[in-house]
N, C-alpha and C positions, 0 to 999 in steps of 0.2 A: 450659591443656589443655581447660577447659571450653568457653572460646568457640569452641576449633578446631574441637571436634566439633559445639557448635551451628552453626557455620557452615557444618559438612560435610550437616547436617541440611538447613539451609536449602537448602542448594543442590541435594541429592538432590530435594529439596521439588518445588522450582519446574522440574528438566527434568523431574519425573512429570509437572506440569501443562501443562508444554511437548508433551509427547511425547502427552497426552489432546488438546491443542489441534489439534495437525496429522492426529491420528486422526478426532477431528472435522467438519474440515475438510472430509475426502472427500464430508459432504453439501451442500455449496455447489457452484451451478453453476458452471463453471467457463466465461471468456469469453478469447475474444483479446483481445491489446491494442487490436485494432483492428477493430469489426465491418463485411462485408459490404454493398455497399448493398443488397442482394440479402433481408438478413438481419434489415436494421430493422423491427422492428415494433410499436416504445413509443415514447418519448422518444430521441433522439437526444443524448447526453450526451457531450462533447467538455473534453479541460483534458491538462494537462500535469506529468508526475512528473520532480524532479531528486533526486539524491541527492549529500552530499557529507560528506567527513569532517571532524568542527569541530577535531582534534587531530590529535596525534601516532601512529603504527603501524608496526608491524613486520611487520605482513601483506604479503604481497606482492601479496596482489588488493584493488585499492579495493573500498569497500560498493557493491553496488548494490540493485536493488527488485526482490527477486524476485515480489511480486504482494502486492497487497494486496485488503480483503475487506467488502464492503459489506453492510448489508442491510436489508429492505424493512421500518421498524418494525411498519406495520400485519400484514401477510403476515408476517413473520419466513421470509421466501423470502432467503436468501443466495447473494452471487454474488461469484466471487471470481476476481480476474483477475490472469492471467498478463502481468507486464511484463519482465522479464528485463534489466532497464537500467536505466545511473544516469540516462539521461534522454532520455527519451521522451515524446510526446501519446499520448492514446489516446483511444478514440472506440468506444461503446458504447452497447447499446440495451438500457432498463429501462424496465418498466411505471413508469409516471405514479405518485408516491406519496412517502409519507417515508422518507428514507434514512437509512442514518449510517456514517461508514467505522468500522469495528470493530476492522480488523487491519492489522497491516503484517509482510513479511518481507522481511531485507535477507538478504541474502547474499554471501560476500567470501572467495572461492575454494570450499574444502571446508566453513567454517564460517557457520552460516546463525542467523540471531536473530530474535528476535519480540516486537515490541510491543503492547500494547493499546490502542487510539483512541476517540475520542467524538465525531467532528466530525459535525452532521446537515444536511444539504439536503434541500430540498423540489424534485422534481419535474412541471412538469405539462407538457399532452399538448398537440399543436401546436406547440408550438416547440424549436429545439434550444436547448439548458443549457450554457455555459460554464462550468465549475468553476473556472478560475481556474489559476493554477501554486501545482504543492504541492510545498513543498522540504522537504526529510528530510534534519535534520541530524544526522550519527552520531557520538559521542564516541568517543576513543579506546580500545578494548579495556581492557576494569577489569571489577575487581568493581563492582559498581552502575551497572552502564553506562546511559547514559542516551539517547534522543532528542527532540529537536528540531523540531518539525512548525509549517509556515508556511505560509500558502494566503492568497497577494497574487493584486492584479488587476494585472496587466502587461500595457500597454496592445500593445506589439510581440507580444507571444505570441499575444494576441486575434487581432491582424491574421491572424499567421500559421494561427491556429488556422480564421479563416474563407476564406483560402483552399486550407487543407487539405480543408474543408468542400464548396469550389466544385468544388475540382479532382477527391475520392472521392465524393460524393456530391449530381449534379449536379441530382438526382429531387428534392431536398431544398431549393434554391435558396432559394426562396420565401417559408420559415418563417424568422419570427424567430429573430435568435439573442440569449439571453436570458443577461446577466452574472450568477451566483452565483456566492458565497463562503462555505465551509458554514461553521456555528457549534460551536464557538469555530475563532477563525480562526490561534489561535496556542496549543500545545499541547505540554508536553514530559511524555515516559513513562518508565518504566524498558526496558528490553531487554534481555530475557532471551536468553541462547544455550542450545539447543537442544540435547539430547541425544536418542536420540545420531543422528551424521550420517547423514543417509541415502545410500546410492550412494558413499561412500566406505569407503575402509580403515581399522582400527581407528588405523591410525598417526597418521592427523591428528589424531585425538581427546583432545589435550592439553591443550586447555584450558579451564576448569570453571565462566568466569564465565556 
């Protein structure tokens, strides 16, 4: 009886701290997947997000990346971008500076989770930044859910990522495009699910991990 209630604690605990994180949040800029050539005016930062699930699920919507959240160590300027897919590039313009992704949120129909991150890159000015492909791998629905975080240099996604480069951004040509791979390049967190859902009915709200 004891542990049930501690763990009922626990869990109260961490969607308070879920639900202060995404309150939060609202102060980070928020970016498209994909910026404007129109719109560049820092660094040109280019790379690729996949998401997959490393188990078993009864879910009927795969995980995907509902946006994950970076920010400028020196500035503590946060910017936090909208990807809406298990896999996608995206291509974004940040002031010149130290970064580190901070946050991640998957999402898998009504029910949305949230991890905490550490990975940092350094970017500078003149040339575009390849971040590399970052795979987000998602455990199966549990209590102590866990993810997965992996950021390889794949040499096909490079290619592709530079002539996504040539083809949106033809004013850009010119500039280096510059391989990083933030540090640590391999990285697993716990994932907390998130109370309570936003934009849905209390009915999906079933389940507490």
């Amino acid at each position: 009886m004891f542990h049930k209630l501690l763990r009922q604690q626990q869990q109260r605990w961490w969607q308070f701290i879920g639900v202060l994180c995404l309150t939060f949040s609202g102060c980070a800029t928020e970016l498209p997947v994909t910026v404007a050539e129109a719109d560049v005016s820092g660094t040109l930062v280019v790379g690729r997000v996949v998401t997959i699930i490393t188990g078993e699920s009864q879910r009927v919507y795969a995980p995907t990346l509902r946006s994950f959240e970076v920010i400028n160590v020196e500035s503590q300027e946060r910017f936090k971008v909208a990807v809406q897919s298990k896999d996608e590039y995206f291509s974004l313009s940040l002031p010149p500076g130290y970064y580190e992704l901070t946050r991640v949120q998957i999402s898998e129909g009504p029910f949305l989770s949230m991890a905490q991150l550490s990975a940092r890159f350094v970017l500078k000015s003149d040339v575009i930044t390849f971040l590399g492909t970052w795979r987000f791998g998602v455990d199966s629905p549990k209590y102590g859910r866990q993810i997965v975080v992996s950021m390889i240099h794949d040499e096909q996604d490079q290619e592709r990522a530079r002539q996504f480069i040539k083809d949106t951004y033809p004013a850009f040509n010119t500039r280096s495009l510059v391989m990083l791979i933030p540090e640590p390049s391999h990285e697993q967190a716990r994932l907390f699910e998130v109370m309570p859902y936003p934009n849905y009915p209390r009915y999906f709200r079933r389940h507490w991990w």
